[in-house]
C-alpha positions in Angstrom: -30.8 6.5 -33.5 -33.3 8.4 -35.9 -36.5 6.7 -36.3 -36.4 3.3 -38.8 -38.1 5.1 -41.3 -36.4 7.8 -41.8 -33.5 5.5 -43.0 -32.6 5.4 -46.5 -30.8 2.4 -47.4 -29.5 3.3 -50.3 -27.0 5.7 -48.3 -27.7 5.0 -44.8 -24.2 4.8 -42.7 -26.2 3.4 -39.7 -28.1 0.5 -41.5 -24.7 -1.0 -42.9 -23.7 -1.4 -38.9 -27.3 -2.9 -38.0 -26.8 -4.9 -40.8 -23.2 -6.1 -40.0 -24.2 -6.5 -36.3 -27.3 -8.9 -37.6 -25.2 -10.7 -39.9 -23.0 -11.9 -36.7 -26.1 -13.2 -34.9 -25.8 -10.3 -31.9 -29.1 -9.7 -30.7 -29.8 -6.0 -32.1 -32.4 -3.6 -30.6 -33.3 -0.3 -32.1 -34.5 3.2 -29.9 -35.0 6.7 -30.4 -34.2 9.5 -27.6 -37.8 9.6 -27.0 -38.3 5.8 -26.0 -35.9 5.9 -23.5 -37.5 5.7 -19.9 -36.8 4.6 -15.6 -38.7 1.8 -13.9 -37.8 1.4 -10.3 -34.9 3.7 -10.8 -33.5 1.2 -14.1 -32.5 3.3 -16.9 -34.7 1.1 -20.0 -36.0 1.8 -23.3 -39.2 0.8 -25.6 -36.9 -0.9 -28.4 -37.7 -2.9 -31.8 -35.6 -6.0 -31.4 -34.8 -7.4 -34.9 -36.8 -10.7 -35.0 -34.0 -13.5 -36.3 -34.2 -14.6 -39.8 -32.3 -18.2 -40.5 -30.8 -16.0 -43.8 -29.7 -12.7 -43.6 -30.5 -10.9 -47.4 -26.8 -9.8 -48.3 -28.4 -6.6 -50.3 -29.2 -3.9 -47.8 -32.1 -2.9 -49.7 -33.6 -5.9 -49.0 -32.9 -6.6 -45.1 -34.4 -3.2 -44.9 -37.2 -4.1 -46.8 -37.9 -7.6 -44.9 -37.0 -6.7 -40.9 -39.6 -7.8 -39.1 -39.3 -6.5 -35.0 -40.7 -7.4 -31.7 -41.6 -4.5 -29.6 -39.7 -4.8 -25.8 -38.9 -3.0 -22.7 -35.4 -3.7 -21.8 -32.9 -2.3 -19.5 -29.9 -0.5 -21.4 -27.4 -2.3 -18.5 -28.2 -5.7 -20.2 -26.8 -4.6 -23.5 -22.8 -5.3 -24.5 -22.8 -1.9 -26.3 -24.6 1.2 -27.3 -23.9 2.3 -30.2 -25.1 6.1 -30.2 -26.4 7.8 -34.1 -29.0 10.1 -33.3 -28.8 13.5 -35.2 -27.9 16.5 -33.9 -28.2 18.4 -32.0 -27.5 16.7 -29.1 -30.2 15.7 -26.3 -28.7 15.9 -23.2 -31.6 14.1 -22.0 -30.6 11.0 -23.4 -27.1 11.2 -21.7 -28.8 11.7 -18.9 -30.6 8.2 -18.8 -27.1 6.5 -19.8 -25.2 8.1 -17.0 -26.5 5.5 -15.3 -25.4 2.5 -17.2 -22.0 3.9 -18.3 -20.2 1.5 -15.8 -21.7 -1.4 -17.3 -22.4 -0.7 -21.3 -19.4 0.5 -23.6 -21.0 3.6 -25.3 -19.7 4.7 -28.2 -19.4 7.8 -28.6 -18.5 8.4 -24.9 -21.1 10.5 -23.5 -18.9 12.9 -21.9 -17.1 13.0 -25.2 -20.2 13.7 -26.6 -21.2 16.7 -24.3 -17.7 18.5 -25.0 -17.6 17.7 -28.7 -21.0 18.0 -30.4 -20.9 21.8 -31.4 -18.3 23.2 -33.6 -16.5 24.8 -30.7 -14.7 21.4 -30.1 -12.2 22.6 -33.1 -10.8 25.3 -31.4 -9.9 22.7 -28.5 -7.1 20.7 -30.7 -3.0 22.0 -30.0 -2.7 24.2 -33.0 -1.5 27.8 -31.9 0.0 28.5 -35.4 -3.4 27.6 -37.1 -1.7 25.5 -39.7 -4.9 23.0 -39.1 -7.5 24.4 -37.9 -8.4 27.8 -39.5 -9.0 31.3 -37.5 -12.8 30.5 -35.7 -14.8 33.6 -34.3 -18.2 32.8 -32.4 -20.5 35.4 -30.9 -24.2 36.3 -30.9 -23.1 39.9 -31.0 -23.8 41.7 -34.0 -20.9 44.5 -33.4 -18.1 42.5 -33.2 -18.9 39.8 -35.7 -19.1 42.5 -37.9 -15.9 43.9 -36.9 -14.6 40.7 -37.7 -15.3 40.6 -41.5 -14.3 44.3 -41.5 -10.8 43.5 -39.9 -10.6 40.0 -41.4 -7.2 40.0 -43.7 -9.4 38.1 -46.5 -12.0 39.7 -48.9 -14.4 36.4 -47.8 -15.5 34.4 -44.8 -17.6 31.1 -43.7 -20.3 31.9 -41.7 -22.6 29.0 -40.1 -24.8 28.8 -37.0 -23.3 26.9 -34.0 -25.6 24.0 -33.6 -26.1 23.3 -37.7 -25.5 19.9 -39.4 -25.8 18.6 -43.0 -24.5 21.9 -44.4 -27.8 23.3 -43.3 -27.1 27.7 -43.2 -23.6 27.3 -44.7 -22.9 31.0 -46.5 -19.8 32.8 -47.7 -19.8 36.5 -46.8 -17.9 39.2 -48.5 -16.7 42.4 -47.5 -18.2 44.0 -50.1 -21.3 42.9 -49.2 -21.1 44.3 -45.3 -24.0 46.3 -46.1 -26.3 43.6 -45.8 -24.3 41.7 -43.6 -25.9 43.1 -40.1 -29.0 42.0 -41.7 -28.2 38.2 -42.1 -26.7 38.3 -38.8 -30.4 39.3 -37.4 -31.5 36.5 -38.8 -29.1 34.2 -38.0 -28.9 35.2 -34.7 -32.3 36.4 -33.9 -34.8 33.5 -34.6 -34.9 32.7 -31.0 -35.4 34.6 -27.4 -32.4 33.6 -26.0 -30.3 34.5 -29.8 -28.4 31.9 -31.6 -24.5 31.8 -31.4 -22.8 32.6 -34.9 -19.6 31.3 -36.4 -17.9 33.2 -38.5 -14.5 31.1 -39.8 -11.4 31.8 -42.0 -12.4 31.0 -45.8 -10.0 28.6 -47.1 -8.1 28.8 -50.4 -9.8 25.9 -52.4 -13.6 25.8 -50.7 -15.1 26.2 -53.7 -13.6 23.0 -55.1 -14.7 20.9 -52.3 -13.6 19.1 -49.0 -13.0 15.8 -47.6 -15.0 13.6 -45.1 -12.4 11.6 -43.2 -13.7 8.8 -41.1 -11.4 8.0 -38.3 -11.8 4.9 -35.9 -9.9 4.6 -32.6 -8.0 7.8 -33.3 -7.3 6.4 -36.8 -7.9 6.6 -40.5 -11.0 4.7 -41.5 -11.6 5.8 -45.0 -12.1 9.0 -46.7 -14.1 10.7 -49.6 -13.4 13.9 -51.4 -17.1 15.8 -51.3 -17.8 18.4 -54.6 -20.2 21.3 -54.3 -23.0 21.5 -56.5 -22.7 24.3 -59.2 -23.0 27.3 -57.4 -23.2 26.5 -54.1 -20.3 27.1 -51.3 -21.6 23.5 -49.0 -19.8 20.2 -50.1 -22.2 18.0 -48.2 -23.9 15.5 -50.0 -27.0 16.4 -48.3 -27.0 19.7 -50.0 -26.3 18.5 -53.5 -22.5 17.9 -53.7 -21.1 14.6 -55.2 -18.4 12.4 -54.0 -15.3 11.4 -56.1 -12.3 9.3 -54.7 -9.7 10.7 -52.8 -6.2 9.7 -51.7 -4.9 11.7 -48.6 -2.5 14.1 -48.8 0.5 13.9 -46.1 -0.8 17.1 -44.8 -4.3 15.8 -44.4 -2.5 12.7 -42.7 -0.9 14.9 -40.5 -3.7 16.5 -39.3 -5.3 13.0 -38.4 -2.1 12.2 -36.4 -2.5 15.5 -34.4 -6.2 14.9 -33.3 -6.2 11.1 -33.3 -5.1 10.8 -29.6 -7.1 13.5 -28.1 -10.5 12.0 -30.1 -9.6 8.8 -27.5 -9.0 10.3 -24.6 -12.6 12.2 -24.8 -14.0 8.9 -25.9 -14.8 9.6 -29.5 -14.1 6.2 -31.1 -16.0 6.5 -34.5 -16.0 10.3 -36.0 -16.3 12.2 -38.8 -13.8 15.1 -40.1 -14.3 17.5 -42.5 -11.1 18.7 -44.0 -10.7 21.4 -47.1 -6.9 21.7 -47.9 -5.5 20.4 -45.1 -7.4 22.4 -42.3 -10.3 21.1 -39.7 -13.6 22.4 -40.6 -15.5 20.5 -38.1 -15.8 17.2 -36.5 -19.2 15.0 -36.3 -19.5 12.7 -33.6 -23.1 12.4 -33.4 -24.4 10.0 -36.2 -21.0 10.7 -39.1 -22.0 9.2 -42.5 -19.8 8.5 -45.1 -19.4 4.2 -45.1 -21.6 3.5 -47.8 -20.3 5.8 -50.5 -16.8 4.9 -49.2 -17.7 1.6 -49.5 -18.7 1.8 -53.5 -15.6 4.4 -54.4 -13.2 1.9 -53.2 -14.9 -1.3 -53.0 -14.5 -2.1 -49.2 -16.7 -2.5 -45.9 -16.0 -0.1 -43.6 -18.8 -1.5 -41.6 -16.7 -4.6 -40.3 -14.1 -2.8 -39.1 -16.3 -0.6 -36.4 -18.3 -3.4 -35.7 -14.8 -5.3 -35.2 -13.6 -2.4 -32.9 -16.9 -2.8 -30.7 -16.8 -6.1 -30.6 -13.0 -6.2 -29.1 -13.3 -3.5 -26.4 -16.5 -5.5 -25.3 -14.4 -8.2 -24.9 -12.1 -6.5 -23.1 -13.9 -4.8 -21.0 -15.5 -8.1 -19.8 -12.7 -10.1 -19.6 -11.6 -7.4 -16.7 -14.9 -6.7 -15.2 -16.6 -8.9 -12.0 -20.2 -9.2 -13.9 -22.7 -8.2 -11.1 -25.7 -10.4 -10.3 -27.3 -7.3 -11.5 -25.6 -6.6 -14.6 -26.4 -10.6 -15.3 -29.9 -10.2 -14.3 -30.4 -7.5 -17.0 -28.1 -9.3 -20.2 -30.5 -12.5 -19.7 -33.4 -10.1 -20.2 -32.0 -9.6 -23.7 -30.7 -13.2 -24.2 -34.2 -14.0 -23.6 -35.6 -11.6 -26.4 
């Protein structure tokens, strides 16, 4: 995950599964990208392994406030499950180290499903040749033909938004009628590195402007869901970039649209995503570290957290109830018992 202090735990999606995970006495460890390492060819990590408390404090605030850690080397093969929420973008690295334990650890999000899904191409991948979900998507680091798009584009307006963003971050609408100007932002967007940055330019949808919805979906299913509202004046819903959340009740269309890419998200291995919807089309779908439980939580007064930690829990179970546990693999999970 991100570093533990970056965390706020006011609004932190990732604390409320620590915390969940704690409360069930699991022996928890914590690791960035960048404490991952190999010793005699063992995929491990540096981790900070909560220290157990005889009472867990109920108010997130204050677990956040009192975890104490002890600092460990551990191999990731010992562990039951990895539970991947590190921010984009993506470090391959990282996948690279848990190549090696994939076998042994469920990983969730499946790495592999995390290679093919992490940009915003993964959209365009879903069954929807009609584009009744997923709206017209143009990407290109070519100047010309991005701006023959908005020329040819049958709307007055587009989304444009660099390839690898997240939080909202370089969200714009573009007009036609601003085209003059329009090779210039595409210089910057593109331009700000050697190689050039890939541009999306996407289909504005009717209704942007009054906001989307962030749709967590679990196992191919509906989770919970939010409706997200732009600050005044601004085109980018996330809450992030000063939008405010309401409660929201989905639509059959939206419900649809969950059914159509439910069963693909579990065949690529993404168990625990995040979709962003605005009027009943797929914006994008965020499978590194989604957000979205607590303020879920609070609008409808549930804990979204116990159902993914539920989910973990039972395809751990399974998947050890079917496995012959290696004098290696047992070697390793009494390293962490031992914590």
């Amino acid at each position: 995950m991100y570093p533990w202090e970056r965390v706020d735990p006011e609004t932190d999606s990732t604390i409320r599964m620590i915390h969940e995970c704690v409360s069930r006495g699991h022996t928890v460890a914590l690791a960035t990208v960048h404490n991952l390492t190999m010793r005699e060819s063992t995929a491990m990590a540096f981790c900070n392994v909560f220290i157990r408390e005889s009472v867990v404090p109920s108010k997130i605030t204050t677990f956040y406030k009192n975890t104490r850690f002890r600092k460990v080397k551990l191999p990731l093969g010992g562990f039951d499950a990895i539970i991947m929420r590190s921010n984009p973008p993506l470090n391959v690295t990282a996948l690279n180290f848990l190549d090696s334990v994939r076998d042994d650890v469920f990983i969730m999000n499946d790495i592999d499903g995390l290679r093919i899904a992490n940009n915003k191409l993964y959209t365009s991948s879903f069954d929807d040749p009609e584009n009744k979900y997923i709206p017209k998507t143009y990407v290109s680091k070519t100047p010309d033909y991005l701006e023959s798009v908005l020329r040819d584009s049958a709307t007055d307006k587009m989304i444009m938004k660099p390839l690898d963003g997240y939080g909202g971050h370089g969200v714009i609408m573009v007009e036609k009628k601003a085209q003059a100007s329009f090779r210039s932002l595409l210089d910057f967007y593109i331009n700000t590195t050697k190689e050039g940055n890939y541009v999306i330019l996407q289909e504005y949808v009717e209704g942007a402007e009054l906001g989307d919805v962030r749709i967590l979906m679990l196992n191919g299913q509906v989770l919970g869901a939010m409706k997200r509202i732009p600050a005044v004046g601004d085109v980018r819903s996330n809450v992030h970039a000063g939008g405010s959340v309401v409660k929201h009740v989905l639509t059959k269309t939206e419900k649809d649209l969950c059914d159509l890419i439910g069963p693909k998200l579990v065949r690529d291995g993404l168990y625990f995503v995040g979709i962003d919807v605005i009027g009943g089309k797929l914006i994008e779908v965020n499978v590194l570290s989604p957000g979205g439980i607590m303020r879920i939580n609070k609008l409808n007064r549930v804990k979204l957290q116990t159902k993914v930690i539920d989910f973990v829990e039972l395809v751990v179970k399974t998947k050890n109830s079917r496995q012959y546990v290696q004098a290696r693999k047992t070697e390793f999970s009494t390293a962490i018992d031992n914590v």
